[in-house]
C-alpha positions in Angstrom: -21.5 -7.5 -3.2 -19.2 -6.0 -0.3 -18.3 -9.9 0.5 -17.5 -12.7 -2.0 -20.1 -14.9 -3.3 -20.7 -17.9 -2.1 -20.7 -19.7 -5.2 -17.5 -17.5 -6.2 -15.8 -18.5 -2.9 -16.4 -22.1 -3.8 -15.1 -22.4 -7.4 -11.7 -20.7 -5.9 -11.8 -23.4 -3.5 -12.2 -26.2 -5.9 -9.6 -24.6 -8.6 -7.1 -24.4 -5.1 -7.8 -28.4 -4.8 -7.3 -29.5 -8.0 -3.7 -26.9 -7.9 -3.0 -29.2 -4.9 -2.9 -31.9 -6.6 -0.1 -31.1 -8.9 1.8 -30.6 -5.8 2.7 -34.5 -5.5 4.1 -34.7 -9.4 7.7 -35.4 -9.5 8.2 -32.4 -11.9 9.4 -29.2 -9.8 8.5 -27.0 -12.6 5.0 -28.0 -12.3 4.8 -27.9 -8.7 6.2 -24.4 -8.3 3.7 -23.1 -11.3 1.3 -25.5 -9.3 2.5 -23.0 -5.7 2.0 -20.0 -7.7 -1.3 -20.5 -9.0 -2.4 -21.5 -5.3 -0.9 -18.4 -4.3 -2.3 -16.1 -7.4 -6.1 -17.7 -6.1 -5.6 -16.6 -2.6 -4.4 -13.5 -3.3 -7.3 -12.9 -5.6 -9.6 -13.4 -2.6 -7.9 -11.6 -0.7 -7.8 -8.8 -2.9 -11.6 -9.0 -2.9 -11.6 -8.0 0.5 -8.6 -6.1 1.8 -9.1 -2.7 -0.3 -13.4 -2.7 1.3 -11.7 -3.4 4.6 -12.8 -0.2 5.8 -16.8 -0.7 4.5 -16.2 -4.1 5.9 -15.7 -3.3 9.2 -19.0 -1.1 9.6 -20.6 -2.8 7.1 -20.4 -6.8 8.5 -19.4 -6.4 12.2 -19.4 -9.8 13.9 -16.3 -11.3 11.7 -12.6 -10.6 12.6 -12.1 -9.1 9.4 -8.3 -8.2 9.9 -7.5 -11.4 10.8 -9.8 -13.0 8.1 -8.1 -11.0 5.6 -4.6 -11.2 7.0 -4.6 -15.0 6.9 -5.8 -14.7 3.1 -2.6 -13.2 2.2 -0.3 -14.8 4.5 -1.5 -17.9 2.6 -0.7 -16.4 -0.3 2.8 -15.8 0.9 3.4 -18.8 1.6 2.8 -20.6 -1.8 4.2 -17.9 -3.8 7.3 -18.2 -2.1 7.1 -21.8 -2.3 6.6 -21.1 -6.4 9.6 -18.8 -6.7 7.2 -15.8 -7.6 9.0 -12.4 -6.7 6.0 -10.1 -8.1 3.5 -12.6 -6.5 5.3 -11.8 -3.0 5.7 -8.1 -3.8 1.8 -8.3 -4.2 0.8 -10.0 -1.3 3.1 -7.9 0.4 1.5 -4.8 -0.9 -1.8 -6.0 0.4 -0.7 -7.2 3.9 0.7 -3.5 4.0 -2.5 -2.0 2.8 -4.6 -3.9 5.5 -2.1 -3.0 8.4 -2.5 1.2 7.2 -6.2 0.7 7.1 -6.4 -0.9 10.3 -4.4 1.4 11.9 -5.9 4.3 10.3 -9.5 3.3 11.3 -8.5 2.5 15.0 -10.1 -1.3 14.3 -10.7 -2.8 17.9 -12.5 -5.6 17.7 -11.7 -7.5 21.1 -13.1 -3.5 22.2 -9.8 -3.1 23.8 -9.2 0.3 26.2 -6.3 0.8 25.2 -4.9 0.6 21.7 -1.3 1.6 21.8 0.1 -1.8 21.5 -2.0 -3.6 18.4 -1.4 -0.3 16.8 2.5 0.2 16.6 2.2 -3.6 15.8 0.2 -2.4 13.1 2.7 0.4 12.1 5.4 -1.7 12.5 4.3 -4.2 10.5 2.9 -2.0 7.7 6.2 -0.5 7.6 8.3 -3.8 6.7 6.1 -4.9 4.1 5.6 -1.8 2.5 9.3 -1.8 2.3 9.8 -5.6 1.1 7.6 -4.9 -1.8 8.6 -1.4 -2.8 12.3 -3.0 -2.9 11.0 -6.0 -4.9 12.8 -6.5 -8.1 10.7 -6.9 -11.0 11.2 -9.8 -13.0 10.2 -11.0 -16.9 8.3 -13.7 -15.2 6.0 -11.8 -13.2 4.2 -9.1 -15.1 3.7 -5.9 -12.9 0.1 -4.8 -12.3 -1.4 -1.9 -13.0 -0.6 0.8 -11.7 3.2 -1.1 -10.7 3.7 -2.6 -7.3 6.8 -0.1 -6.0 4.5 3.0 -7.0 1.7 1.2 -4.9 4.3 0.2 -1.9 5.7 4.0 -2.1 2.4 5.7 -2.1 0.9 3.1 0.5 4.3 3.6 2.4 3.9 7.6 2.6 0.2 7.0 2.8 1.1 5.0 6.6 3.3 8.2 8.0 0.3 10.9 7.2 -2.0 8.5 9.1 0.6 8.4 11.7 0.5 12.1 11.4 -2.9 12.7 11.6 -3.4 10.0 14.6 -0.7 11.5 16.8 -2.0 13.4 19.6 1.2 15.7 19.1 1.6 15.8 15.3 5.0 15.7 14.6 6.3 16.8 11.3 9.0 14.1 11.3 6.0 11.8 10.4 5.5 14.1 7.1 9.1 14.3 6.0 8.9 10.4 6.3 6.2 10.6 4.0 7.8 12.5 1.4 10.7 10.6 1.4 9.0 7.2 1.2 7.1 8.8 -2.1 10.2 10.0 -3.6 10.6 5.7 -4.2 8.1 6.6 -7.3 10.2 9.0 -9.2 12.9 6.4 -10.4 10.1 4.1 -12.2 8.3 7.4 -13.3 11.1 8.6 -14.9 12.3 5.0 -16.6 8.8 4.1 -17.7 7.2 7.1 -19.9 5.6 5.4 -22.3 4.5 2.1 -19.9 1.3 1.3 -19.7 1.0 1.6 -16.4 2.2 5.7 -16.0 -0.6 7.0 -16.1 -2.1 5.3 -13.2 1.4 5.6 -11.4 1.3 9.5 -11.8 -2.3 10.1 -10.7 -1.7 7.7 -8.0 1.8 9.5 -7.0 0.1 13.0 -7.9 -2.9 12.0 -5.7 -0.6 11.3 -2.3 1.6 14.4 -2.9 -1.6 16.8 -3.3 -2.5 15.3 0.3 1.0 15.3 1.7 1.1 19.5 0.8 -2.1 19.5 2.2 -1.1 18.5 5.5 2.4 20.4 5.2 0.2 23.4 4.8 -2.2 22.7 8.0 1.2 21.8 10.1 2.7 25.2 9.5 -0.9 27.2 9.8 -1.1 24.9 13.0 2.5 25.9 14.6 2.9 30.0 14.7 6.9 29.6 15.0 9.5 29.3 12.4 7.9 26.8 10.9 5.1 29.7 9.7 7.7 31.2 8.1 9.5 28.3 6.5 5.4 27.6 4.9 5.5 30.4 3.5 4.0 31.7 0.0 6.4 29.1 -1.8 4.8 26.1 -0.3 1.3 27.7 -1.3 2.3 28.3 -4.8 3.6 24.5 -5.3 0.6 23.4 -4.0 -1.8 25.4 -6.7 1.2 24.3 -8.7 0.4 20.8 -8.1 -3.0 21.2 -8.4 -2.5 21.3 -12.2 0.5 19.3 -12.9 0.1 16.8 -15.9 0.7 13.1 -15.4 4.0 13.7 -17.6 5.7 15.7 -15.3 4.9 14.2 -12.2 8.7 12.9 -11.8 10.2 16.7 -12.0 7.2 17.6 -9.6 8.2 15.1 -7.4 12.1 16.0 -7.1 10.8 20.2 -6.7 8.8 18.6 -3.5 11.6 17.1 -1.8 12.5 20.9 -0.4 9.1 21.1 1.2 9.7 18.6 3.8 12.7 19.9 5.8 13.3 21.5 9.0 
């Protein structure tokens, strides 16, 4: 199902009360494990929904689904903060993040505004400072990092943002693109610390998967703009990107660094 189950929905809600209740022990440490498992169950829901936000939308019209989802996480927020959780923030963070880029990248309008400029550089704005929060989270013994990690999610979600930008901007500025690239180069560090994680090879498709895109649209800009620019593409840019095309998950760290010259003036 595109939504949660009803019967789904209300076993969450019941495991949330009973987690409530361990809020009025005099025992801190149980009530901040009591905070983080309240936060942990509305994240899950929200994580239900906030990656099918886009199906959502043209899927079930008729529900605020932005605001629906939003107020899942911000929930969250607040009780993982409340239970000390730093990779339970980063998380939610993450998500709040992801639903902002989507929104934005979809042109959501559901009070059918005629003009969009303001909810979207809220949107934009608001993507960009928790993409940021989470992909400068610290990662801590106590919270185990998903898979693939959060700071590759936050990096690759954070360049992710500045291509829609791109893409959206009647005037496509390549600024937008070298803000990309730089936001992805946050990947390389835990790339090149984590080898033999669990976790690298879904990191290195995932980073892998935003650069091939990012070159992409570097590509289109300089096909797109007969200047310098054509000339600073040039064959180079072409052969990374083949390049690219069949790099292995092992190298994606050196890859990475090689891009960086790809995104100047």
């Amino acid at each position: 199902s595109i939504t949660i189950p009803a019967e789904e929905q209300s076993l969450v809600y019941k495991a949330i009360e009973w987690f409530k209740r361990a809020l009025s022990c005099e025992d801190d440490d149980m009530k901040a494990a009591a905070e983080r498992c309240i936060g942990q169950s509305y994240l899950k829901l929200a994580s239900r929904l906030g990656p099918k936000f886009g199906r959502l939308i043209k899927e079930k019209p008729g529900t605020d689904w932005e605001k629906t989802i939003e107020e899942l996480y911000m929930t969250a927020l607040k009780h993982y903060a409340a239970g000390g959780s730093v990779g339970g923030l980063a998380q939610a963070h993450c998500g709040l993040a992801g639903l902002y880029t989507t929104a934005f990248a979809e042109g959501y309008n559901p009070l059918r505004l005629s003009d969009m400029t303001k909810p979207n550089e809220k949107r934009v704005k608001m993507a960009e400072l928790y993409w940021k929060k989470a992909a400068e989270a610290p990662v801590t013994e106590a919270d185990p990092d998903p898979d693939p990690p959060t700071v590759v999610t936050a990096c690759c979600g954070w360049a992710d943002l500045h291509m829609h930008v791109y893409r959206r901007d009647p005037k496509p500025s390549i600024k937008s693109l070298e803000k990309a690239m730089q936001h992805l180069q946050g990947c390389a560090p835990w790339l090149q610390a984590h080898a033999a994680h669990a976790a690298y090879q879904s990191a290195a498709h995932a980073a892998l998967d935003v650069l091939k895109r990012l070159l992409m649209l570097l590509l289109k800009h300089h096909a797109n703009n007969n200047n310098n620019a054509k000339a600073a593409a040039g064959p180079d840019l072409k052969d990374f990107y083949k390049s690219v095309l069949t790099a292995k998950p092992q190298d994606v760290a050196k890859v990475l660094h090689s891009a960086r010259a790809f995104a100047r003036h």
